[in-house]
TILUM-940539 format. One record per residue (C-alpha): residue in one letter; residue number from 1; x, y, z. Coordinates in steps of 0.001 Angstrom, whole numbers, plus 500000, padded with zeros to 6 digits. Layout:
BEGIN
<aa = A; i = NUM; u = X; v = Y; w = Z> .
...
***
This chain:
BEGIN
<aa = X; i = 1; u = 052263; v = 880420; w = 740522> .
<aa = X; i = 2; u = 053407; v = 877620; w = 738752> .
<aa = X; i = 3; u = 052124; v = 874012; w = 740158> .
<aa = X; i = 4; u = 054662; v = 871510; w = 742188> .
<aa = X; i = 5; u = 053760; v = 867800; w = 742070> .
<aa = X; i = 6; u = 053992; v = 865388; w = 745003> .
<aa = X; i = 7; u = 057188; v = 863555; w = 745280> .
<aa = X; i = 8; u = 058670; v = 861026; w = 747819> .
<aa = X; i = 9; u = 061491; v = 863468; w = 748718> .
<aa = X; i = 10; u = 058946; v = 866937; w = 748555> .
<aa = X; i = 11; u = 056269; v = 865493; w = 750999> .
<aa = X; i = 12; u = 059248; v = 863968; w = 753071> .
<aa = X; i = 13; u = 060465; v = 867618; w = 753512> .
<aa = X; i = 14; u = 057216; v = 869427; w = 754258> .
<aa = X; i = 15; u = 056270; v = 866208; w = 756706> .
<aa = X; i = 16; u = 059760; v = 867012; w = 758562> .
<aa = X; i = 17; u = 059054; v = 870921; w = 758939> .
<aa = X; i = 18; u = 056021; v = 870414; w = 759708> .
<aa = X; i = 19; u = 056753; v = 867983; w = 762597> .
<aa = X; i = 20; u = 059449; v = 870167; w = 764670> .
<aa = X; i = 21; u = 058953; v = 873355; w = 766684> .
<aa = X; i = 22; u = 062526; v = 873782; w = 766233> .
<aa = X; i = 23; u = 062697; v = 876473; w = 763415> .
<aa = X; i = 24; u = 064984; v = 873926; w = 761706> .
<aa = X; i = 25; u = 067789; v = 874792; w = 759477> .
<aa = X; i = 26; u = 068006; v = 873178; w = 755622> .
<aa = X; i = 27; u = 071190; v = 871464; w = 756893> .
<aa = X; i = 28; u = 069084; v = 870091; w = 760124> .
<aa = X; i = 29; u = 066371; v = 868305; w = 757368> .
<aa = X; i = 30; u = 068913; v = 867227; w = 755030> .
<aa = X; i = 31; u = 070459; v = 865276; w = 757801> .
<aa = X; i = 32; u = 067230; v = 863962; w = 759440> .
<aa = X; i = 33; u = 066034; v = 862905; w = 756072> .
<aa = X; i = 34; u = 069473; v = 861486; w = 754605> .
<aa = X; i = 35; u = 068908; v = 858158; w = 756402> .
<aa = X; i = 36; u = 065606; v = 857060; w = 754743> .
<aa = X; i = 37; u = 066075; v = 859411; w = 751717> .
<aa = X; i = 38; u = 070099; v = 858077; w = 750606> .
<aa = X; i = 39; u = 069880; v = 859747; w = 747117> .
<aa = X; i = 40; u = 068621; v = 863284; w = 748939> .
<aa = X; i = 41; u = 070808; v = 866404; w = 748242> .
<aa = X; i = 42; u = 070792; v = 869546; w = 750326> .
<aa = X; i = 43; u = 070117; v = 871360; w = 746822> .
<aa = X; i = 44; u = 066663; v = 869716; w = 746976> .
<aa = X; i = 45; u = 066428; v = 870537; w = 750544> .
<aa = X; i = 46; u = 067136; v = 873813; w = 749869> .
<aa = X; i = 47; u = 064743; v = 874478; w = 746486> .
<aa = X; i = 48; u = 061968; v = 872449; w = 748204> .
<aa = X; i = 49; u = 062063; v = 874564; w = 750981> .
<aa = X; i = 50; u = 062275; v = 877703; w = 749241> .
<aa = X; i = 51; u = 059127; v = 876363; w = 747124> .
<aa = X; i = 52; u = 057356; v = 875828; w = 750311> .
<aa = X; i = 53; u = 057783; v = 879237; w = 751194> .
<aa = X; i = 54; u = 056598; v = 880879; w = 748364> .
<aa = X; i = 55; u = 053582; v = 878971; w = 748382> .
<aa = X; i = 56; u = 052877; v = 879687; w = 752114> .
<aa = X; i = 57; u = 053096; v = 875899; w = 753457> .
<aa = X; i = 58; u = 056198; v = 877035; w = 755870> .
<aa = X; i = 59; u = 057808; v = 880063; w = 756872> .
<aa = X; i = 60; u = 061125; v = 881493; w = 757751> .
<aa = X; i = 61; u = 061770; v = 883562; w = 760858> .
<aa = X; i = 62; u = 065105; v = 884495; w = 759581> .
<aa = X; i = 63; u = 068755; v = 884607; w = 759517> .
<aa = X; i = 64; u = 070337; v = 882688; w = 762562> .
<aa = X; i = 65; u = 073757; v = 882474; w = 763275> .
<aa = X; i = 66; u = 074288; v = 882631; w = 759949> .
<aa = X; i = 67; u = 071441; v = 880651; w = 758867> .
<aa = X; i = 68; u = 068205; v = 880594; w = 757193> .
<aa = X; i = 69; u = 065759; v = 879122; w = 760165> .
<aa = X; i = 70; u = 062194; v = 877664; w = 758972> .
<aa = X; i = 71; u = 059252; v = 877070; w = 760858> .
<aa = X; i = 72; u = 055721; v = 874927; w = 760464> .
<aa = X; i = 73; u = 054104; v = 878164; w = 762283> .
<aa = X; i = 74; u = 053024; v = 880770; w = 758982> .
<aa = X; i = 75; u = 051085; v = 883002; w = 761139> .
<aa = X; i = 76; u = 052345; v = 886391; w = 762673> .
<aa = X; i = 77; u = 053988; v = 885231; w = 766147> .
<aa = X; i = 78; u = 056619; v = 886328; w = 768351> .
<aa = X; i = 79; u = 059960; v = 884587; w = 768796> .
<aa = X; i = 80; u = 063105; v = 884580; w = 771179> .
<aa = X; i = 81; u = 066294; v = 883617; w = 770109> .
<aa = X; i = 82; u = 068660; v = 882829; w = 772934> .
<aa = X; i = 83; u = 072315; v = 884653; w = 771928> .
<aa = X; i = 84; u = 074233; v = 881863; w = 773475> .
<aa = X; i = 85; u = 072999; v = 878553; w = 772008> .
<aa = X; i = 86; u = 070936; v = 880368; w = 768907> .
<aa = X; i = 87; u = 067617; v = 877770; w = 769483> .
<aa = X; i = 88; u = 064413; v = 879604; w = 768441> .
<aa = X; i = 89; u = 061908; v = 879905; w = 770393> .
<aa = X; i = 90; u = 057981; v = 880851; w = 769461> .
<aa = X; i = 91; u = 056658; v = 882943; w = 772413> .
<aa = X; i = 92; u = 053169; v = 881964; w = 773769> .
<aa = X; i = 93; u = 050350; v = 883961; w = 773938> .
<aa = X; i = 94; u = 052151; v = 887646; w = 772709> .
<aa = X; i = 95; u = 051103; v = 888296; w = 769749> .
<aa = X; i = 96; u = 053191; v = 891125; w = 767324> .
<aa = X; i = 97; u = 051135; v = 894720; w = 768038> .
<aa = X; i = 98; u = 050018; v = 895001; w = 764415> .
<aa = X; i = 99; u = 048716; v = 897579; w = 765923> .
<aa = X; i = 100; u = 051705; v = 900002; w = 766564> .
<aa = X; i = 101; u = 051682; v = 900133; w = 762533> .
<aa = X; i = 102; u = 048832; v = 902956; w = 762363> .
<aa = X; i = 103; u = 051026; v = 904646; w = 764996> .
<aa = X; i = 104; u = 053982; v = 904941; w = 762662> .
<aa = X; i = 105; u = 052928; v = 906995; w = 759583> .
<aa = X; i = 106; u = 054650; v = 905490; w = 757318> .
<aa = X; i = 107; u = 052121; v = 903472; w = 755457> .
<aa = X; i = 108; u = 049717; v = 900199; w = 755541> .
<aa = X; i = 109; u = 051400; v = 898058; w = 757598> .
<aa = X; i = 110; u = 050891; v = 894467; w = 756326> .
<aa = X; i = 111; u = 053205; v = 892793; w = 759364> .
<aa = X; i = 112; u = 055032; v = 893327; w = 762293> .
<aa = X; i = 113; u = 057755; v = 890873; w = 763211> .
<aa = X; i = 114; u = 058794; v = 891171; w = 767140> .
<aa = X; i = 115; u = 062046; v = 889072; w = 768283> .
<aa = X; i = 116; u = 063166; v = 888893; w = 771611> .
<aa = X; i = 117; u = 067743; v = 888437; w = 772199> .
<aa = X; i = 118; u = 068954; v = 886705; w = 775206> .
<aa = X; i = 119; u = 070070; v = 883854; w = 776937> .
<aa = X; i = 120; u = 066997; v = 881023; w = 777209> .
<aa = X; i = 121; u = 066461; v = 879344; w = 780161> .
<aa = X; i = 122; u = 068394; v = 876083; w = 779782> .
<aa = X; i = 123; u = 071393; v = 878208; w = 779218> .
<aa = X; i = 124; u = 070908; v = 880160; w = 782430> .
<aa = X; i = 125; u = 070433; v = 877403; w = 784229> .
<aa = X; i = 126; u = 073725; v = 875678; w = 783046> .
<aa = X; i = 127; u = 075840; v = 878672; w = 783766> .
<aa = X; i = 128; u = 073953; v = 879204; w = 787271> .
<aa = X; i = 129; u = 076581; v = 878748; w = 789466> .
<aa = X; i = 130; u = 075915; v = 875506; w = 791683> .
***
């Protein structure tokens, strides 16, 4: 694996993953970042980020809407994605049943990634009627 150095831009990247809970897109950091970073382009964003995955400092939970979606979180968790307003959501305390792999026959299971579709509660409460 080869060996990234520290950069200005780099650590500004990892710092802004690692800061949300929002499983971020690359767009979302380039535009955060743009303000104190003006010479940043989303192809750093986007080979910084894929760096960071590879080496196992972030993670991605994923194709959203269309979009990759990263996360600070690089352990095996549960998420919800809410189907109307596509935020992410880790879910507490349920963690994926690793152990439903010996169950399946199909080999060693290594992971198990369990996603939950709906609507999240801040959209069902704005299209409650009042």
């Amino acid at each position: 694996m080869a060996v990234h150095k520290h950069s200005k831009k780099r650590d500004a990247i990892l710092e802004c993953i690692r800061s949300t809970s929002s499983h971020p897109t690359a767009e979302w950091v380039y535009a955060q970042l743009k303000p104190q970073i003006p010479d940043l382009s989303l192809g750093t964003v986007y080979r910084n980020l894929s760096i960071f995955k590879q080496e196992g400092l972030i993670g991605s939970m994923g194709v959203v809407d269309g979009m990759e979606r990263f996360e600070r979180n690089t352990e095996p968790h549960t998420h919800f994605i809410c189907n109307h307003c596509s935020a992410v959501i880790d879910v507490e305390d349920m963690d994926p049943p690793l152990h439903l792999g010996r169950q399946i026959g199909c080999g060693n299971v290594e992971t198990c990634i369990l996603t939950f579709t709906g609507i999240c509660n801040q959209c069902a409460e704005q299209s409650a009627p009042a």
